[in-house]
N, C-alpha and C positions, 0 to 999 in steps of 0.2 A: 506869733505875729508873722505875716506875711513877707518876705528882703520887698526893698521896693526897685521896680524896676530900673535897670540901669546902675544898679549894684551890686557885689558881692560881698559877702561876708567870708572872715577867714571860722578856722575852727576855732571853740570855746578856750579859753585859758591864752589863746597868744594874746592878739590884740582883736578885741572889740569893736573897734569905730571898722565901719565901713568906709570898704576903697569903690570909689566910681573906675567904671571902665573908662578908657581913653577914648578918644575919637578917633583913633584906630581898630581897636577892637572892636566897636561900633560899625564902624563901615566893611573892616572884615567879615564881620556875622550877617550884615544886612545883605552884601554879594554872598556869601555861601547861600542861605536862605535864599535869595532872589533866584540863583542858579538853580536850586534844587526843586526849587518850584514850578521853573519854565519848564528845567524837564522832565519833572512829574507830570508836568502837565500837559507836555508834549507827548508822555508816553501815552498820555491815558487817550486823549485826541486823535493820537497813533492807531489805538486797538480797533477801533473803529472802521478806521482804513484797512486793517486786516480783511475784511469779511468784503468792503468791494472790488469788484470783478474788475481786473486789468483793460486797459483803455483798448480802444480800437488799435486792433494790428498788432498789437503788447502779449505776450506772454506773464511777467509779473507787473512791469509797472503800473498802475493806474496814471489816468489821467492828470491829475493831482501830483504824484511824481513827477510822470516829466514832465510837469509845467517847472517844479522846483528846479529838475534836473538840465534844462535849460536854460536855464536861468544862471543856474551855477555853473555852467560850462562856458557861455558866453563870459560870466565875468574871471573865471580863468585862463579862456586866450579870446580876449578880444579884437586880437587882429593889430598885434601892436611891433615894433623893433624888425619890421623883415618876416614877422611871423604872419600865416594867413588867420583869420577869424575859425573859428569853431565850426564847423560846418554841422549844427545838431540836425537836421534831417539824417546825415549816416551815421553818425556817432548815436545818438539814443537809440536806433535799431540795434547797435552793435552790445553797447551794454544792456538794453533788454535782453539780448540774449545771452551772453557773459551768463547775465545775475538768474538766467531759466536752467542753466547748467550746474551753477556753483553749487557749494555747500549751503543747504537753508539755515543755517547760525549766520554764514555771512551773508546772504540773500538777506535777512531779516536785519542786521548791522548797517547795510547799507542801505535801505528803505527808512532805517530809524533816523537813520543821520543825515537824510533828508530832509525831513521834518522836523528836526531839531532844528536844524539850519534857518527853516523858515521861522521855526515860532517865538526861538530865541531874538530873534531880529528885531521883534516887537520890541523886548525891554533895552535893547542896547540903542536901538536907531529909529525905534517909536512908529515902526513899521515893519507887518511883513516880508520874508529876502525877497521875493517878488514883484512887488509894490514899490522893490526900492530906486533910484535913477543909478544907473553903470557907476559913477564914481561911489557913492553909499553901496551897494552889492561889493566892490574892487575892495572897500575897506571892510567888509562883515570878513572876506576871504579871507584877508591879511591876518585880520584878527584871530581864525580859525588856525591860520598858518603858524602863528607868535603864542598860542595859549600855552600856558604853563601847567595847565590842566590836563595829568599824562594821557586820562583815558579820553578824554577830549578830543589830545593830541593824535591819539592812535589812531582812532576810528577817522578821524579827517583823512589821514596821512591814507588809509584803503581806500576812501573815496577818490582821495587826490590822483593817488596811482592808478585807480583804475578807469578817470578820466583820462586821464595821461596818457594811458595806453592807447586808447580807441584813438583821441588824438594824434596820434603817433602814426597813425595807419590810417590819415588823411592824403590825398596824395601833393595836395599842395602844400600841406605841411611837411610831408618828405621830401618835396623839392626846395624848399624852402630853407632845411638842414642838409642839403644837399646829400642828403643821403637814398642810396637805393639799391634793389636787389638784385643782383644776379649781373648781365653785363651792363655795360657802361649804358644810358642814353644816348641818342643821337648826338647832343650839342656838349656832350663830356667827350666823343667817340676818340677826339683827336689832341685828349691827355695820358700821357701816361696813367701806369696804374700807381705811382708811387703817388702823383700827384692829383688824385683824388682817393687816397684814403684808403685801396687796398692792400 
């Protein structure tokens, strides 16, 4: 005879009656399953994308990327605290070219983990990351940012940084951290070097 669902049995000779699972266990297995679904099914959606030809003026990304990858970059600097907005016109040329150099393991890590991003979106926020309005995107981030899910964690944390960087090498972002290379600017000219940071 078949356990019936939402049961377990122990082995023969302890005790016989069946234990129900908790509503813990329950909701535990129903997120593992959910997850592993979106991203089977992210990947398989994925493969597909493999085979089309990189967008206008793109080296790897397709179209489809950066649409995601701007998306994701606006809701990582929005242009908020002093900071300037994401400038994705120079920044996604920048990492198109980055990811036409790297290693194709992480070439291909990072294109995944774009698409995860978006498809996952659906079961969490009931809509693709694209689709979503800046404060719903500012929280899929968060959530990306907070997972307790190492490899999750990992593959964000290369996306994260390697937004980061092209951002980094914004120039209004560098004035912004007041940071810059070589001699002072004009409007620093008539600080010492102690007193900006050399």
């Amino acid at each position: 005879m078949l356990p019936i669902l939402g049961t377990r049995h122990v082995r023969s000779g302890e005790n016989e009656e069946p234990k129900k699972l908790t509503r813990r266990q329950l909701l535990i297995r129903a997120a593992v399953a959910s997850s592993a679904l979106t991203f089977a099914g992210a990947l398989v959606k994925f493969a597909s994308y493999l085979k089309t030809p990189p967008g206008p003026g793109r080296t790897v990304l397709t179209a489809r990327e950066e649409e995601i990858l701007t998306a994701v970059l606006l809701a990582m600097f929005p242009g908020a605290h002093g900071m300037p907005r994401a400038d994705v016109d120079a920044i996604v040329p920048k990492i198109d070219d980055h990811l036409a150099h790297s290693d194709p393991d992480a070439r291909l890590l990072t294109r995944t983990v774009l698409h995860v991003i978006e498809e996952q979106a659906i079961v969490f926020q009931g809509g693709r990351f694209t689709n979503l309005d800046p404060a719903k995107q500012a929280e899929v981030i968060r959530e990306w940012e907070l997972t307790s899910v190492y490899v999750k964690k990992l593959a964000f944390r290369s996306l994260k940084l390697l937004c980061g960087m092209m951002y980094a090498e914004q120039p209004e972002a560098r004035a912004a951290m007041g940071w810059y290379l070589g001699c002072a600017p004009s409007h620093l000219q008539h600080l010492g070097k102690a007193s900006v940071g050399v």
